[in-house]
N, C-alpha and C positions, 0 to 999 in steps of 0.2 A: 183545184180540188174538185173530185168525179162527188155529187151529191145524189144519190140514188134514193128513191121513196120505193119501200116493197109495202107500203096499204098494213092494213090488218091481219090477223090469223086466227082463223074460228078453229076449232077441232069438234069431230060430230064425233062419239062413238057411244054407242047403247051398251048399257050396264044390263048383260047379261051374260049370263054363263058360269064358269067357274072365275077366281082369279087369276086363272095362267091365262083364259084365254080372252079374259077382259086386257091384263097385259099385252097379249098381245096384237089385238088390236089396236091398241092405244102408240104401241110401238112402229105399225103400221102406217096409223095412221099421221104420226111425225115423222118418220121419213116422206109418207107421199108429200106433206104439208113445207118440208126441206128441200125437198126439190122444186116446188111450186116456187119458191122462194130463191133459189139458187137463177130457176131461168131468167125470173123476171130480172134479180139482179146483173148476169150475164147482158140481157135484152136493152135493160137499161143505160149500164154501161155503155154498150156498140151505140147507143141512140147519142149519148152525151158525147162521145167521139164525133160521130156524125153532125152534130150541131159544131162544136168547136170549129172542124174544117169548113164548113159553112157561113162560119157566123149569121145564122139567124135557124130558129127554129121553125118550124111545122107552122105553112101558110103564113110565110112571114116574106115579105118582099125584098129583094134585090139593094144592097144599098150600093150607091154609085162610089168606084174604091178605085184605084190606082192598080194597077195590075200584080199579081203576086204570084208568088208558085207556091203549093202545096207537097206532100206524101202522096197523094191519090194522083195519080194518072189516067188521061183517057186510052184505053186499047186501039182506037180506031186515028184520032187525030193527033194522038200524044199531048196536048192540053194537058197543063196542070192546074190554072187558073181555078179556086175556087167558082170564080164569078159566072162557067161557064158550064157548071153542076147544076143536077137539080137531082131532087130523090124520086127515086124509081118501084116503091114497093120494098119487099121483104121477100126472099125466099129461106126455106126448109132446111136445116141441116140436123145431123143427132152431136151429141158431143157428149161424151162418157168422163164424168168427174166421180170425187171419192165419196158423193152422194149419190149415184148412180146411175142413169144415162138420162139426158136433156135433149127434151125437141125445142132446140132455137130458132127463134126467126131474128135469120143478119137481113139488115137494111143494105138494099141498092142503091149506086149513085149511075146515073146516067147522062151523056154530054150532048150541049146542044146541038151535036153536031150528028147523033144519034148513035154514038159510041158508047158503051161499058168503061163504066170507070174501075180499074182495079182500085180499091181501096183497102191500104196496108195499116189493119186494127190492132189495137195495142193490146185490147180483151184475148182478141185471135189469132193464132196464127194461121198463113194460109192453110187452107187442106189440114188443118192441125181433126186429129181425130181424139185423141186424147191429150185432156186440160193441162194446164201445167201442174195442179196441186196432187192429180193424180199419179203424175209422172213423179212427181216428189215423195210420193208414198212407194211409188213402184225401186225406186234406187233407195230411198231409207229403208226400204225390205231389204231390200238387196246386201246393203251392206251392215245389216244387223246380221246376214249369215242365212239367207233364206234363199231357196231354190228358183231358177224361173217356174217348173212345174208348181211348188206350194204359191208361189204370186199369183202365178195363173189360176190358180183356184180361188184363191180370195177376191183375184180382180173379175172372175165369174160369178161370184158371188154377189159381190155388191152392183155390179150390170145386168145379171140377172139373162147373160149373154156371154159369146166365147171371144175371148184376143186369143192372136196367135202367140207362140214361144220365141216368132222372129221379130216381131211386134214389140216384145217386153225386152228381150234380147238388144233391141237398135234401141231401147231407151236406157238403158243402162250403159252399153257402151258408148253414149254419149258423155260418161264420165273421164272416156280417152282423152279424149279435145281438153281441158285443163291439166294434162300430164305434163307437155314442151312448155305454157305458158307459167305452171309452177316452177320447173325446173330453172326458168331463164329468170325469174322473180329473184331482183338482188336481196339477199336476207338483214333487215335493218337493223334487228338485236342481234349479233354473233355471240354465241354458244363461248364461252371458255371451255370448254370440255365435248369431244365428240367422241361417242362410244359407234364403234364400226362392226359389223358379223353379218352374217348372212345367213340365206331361209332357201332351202329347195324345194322348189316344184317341178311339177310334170306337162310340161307343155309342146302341141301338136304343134308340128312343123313340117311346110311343103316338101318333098323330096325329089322334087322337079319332074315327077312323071305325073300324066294322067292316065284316068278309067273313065270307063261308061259305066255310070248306074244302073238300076233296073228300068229307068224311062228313056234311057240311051243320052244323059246328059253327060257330059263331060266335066268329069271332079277331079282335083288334085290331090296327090295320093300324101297323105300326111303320115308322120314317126312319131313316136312320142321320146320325148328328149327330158334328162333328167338334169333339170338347170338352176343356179344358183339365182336369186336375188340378193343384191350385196344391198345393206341399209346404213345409213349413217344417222345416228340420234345424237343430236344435238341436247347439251345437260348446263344447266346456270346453276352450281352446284348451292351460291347462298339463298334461293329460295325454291328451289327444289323442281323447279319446274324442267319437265322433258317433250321435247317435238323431233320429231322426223325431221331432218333438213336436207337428207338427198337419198335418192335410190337409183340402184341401176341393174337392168339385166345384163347375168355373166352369160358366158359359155362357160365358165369353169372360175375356181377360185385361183387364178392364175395373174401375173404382176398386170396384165393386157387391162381385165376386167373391174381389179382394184386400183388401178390409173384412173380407168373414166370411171371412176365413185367419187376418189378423190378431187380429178378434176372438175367434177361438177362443182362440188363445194367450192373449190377456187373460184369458179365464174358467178357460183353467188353471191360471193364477198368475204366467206370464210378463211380470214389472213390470219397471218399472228401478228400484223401490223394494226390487224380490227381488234385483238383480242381474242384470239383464240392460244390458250397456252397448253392445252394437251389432250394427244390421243390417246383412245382405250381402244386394243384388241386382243386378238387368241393368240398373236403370235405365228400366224399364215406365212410362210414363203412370199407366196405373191405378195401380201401385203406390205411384209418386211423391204421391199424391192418397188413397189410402187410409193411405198413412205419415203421411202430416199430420194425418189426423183420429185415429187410434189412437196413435202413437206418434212424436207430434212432438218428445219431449225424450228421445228416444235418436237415438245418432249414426249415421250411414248412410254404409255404405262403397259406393261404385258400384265393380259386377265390374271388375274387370283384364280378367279373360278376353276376357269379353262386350266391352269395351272394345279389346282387339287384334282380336278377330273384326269390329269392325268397320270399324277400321281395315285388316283385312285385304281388308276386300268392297270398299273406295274407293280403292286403289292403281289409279295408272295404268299400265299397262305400256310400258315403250319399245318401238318401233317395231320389228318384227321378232323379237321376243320371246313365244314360243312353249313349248310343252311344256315341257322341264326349266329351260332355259333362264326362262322364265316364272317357274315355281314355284322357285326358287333368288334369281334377282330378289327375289320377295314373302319369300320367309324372311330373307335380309338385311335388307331392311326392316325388318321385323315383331322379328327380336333385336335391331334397331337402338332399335325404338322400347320394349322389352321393357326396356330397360336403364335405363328412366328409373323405373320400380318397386321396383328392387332395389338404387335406393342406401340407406346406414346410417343418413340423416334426412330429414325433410323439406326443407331448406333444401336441401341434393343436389341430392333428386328436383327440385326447379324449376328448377332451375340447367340439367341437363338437358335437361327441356323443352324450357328455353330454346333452348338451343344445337341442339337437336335441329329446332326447328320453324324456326331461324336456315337451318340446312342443305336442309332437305328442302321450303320454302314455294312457292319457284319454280317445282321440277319434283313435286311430290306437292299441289298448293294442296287438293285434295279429301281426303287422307287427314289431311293436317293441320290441317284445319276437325274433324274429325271429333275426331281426338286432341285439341285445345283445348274442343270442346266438354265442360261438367260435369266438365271435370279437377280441378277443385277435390275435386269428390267423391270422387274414385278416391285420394286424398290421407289422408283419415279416417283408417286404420289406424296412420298415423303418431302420433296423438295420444292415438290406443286401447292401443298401445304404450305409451307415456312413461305413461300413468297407470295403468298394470297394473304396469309398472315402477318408481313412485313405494309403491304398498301392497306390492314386494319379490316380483314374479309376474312371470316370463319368457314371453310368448305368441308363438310364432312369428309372422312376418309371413304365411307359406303359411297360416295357419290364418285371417286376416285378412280379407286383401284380393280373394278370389277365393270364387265360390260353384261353382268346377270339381270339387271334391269332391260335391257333388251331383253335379252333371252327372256325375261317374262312377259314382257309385248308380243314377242311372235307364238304366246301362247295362245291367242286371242289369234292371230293373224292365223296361224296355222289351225283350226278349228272353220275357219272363213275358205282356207285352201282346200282341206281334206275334204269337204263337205263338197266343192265343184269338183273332186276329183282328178281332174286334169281339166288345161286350158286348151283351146283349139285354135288362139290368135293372138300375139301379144296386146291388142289391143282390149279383148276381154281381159287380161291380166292387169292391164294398165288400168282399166275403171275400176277393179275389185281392191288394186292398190293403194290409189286414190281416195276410194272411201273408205279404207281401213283409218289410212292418215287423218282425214278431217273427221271422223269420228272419233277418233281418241284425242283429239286436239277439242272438240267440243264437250267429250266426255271430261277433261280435265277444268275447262271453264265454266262447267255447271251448266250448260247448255239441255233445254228437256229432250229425249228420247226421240219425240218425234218432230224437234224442230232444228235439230243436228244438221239433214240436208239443205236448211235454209239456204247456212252459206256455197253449198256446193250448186245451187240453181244462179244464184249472184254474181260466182264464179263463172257460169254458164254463157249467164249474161254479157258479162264482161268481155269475154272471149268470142262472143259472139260480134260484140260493137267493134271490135280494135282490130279481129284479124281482117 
């Protein structure tokens, strides 16, 4: 345990003026009094560090000890020996946290042999320029959907000084480096249910030539490419609970791209030997063809949704049938056809159909080619049901038969994409993905707003110690 004493805190400010500007002084004058406080704590800290590796404090003698090695190193003799430190003074640095920039003084170690000791602090990182809690604000901006340009404004603001946009840019895509180490993380609750679709963006990619810029630097000449993200959501359907459990970038939604989606899931632990007893999709080619070779003996629910959407796109319109009138037409249908879903069993739901595709063949023959097409498939949940229900497990059918719960997550995701416009490296795509994931994963745990990135700095960490 680090025991830190920051002393007292007076505040001086003269009552005078109006109210706004007695406020704000007084506002003034608790930040300067916050940072006074931050350094000393910072200062503090490096000093209890420095005592630890010591063992003894400030003009305290030598004890006779058995030889040991330390973290701190000599530069000059390589010594790791505590015993053969002494402290050396303090020198200057700034360090810019989310109370706004600090003059610290880090403590020197020096060796009797009149070498520099690097000393690796736990407060510090080396050459670190910005603190970690600031770096924690700068990516929980980030991934609440904020620009580097609006960060870089706030983060000028509270320094009262400029970072660069490459500066903010390398700490956010510091979110990459836990991409590989989630993906290879075996998943220890498996999902009975994984609902799979995918999200397009727009990402820069090299095209093997360079140019010269206007300083005669040599740049590689990038395309912009309109690429798929394939996602898998994992669903527990008796307590409702939903998580991201794999993503991958496509070139296309083609069998290649929804192979290594599925595969991934494989290598996490995603069996139907763990528990997994059914997939949800649109109903993809590739997919239909990547499901067969990964996971041909689990059962496959085709979308509803995706299913009425497309039945929506093949309605004819009566003759004279325009604006509301139009769109009122297609919703009658569309709940007409919507009802064939929602009866209490399967033997209903066909019954249904029936009668439904009895009524509407003559004057709809295109939407109802469409609705018979793969209806068998859209049927699944029925049978996912009864044997969740036979081991004494109630699964709603909303949780089932539809991957529309996705499709309402990438509405949040897609707001987070639109907003950067295009990406310029898979790697900035891979951090903005990252923290889509662990924020709606914190957002579902009650997690506060601004302590969401906790886990993604832990995460950091973690990855930091083991690679």
């Amino acid at each position: 345990m680090a025991i830190v004493h920051v002393g007292t805190l007076t505040l001086q400010v003269k009552d005078i003026g109006t109210r706004r500007e007695f406020v704000e002084r007084l506002i003034e004058e608790i930040e300067e009094q916050v940072r006074k406080v931050a350094t000393r704590c910072i200062e503090e800290a490096l000093e209890v560090e420095v005592n630890r590796l010591l063992r003894r404090g400030w003009y305290e003698r030598r004890r006779q000890k058995r030889k040991r090695r330390s973290r701190a190193r000599c530069r000059q003799c390589g010594s790791q020996d505590p015993q053969h430190f002494r402290r050396d003074g303090h020198y200057t640095r700034y360090l810019d946290t989310s109370w706004g920039r600090l003059r610290i003084s880090v403590p020197q170690l020096e060796c009797i042999c009149g070498g520099w000791v690097q000393m690796p602090f736990k407060t510090l990182r080396r050459r670190q320029r910005i603190w970690d809690d600031l770096e924690g604000e700068i990516r929980a901006r980030s991934g609440w959907g904020m620009s580097l340009r609006w960060i870089k404004e706030w983060v000028d603001d509270r320094l009262r000084s400029s970072v660069g946009l490459r500066t903010l840019n390398r700490c956010v895509r510091e979110m990459a480096e836990l991409v590989l180490p989630w993906q290879d993380q075996r998943v220890e609750r498996v999902p009975p249910v994984v609902r799979v679709d995918g999200i397009w963006i727009t990402l820069m990619l090299p095209t093997g030539e360079v140019k010269a810029d206007r300083l005669g630097r040599q740049r590689p000449v990038k395309r912009a490419h309109k690429l798929p993200v394939l996602v898998a959501q994992g669903v527990w359907p008796a307590s409702g609970r939903q998580e991201v459990v794999a993503w991958v970038l496509g070139r296309a939604e083609d069998e290649a791209s929804w192979e290594a989606l599925l595969t991934q899931m494989w290598e996490r632990g995603i069996e139907p030997a763990r528990g997994l007893c059914l997939l949800v999709g649109d109903g993809a080619a590739g997919l239909e063809a990547a499901r067969r070779t990964v996971y041909w003996d689990v059962a496959f629910q085709r979308c509803v949704f995706h299913k009425l959407r497309n039945i929506w796109r093949d309605i004819l319109l009566p003759e004279g049938a325009e604006g509301k009138a139009a769109r009122a037409y297609r919703r009658r249908f569309i709940r007409s056809a919507a009802r064939i879903w929602q009866a209490v069993d399967e033997t209903q739901a066909r019954r249904l159909q029936r009668q439904f595709c009895r009524k509407w063949e003559a004057e709809q023959p295109t939407a109802v080619a469409t609705l018979q097409r793969d209806f068998d498939a859209t049927l699944t949940f029925y049978r996912v049901q009864t044997q969740a229900a036979q081991r004494g497990q109630r699964w709603p059918a909303r949780q089932l038969r539809t991957n529309s719960p996705l499709e309402r997550e990438f509405r949040t995701c897609r707001r987070r994409l639109r907003s950067a416009v295009l990406f310029h490296s898979p790697a900035g795509l891979a951090a903005t993905l990252h923290q889509w994931i662990v924020r709606r994963a914190a957002s579902r745990t009650g997690a506060l707003p601004r302590q969401w990135h906790l886990s993604l700095e832990r995460a950091l960490a973690d990855a930091a110690r083991f690679s």
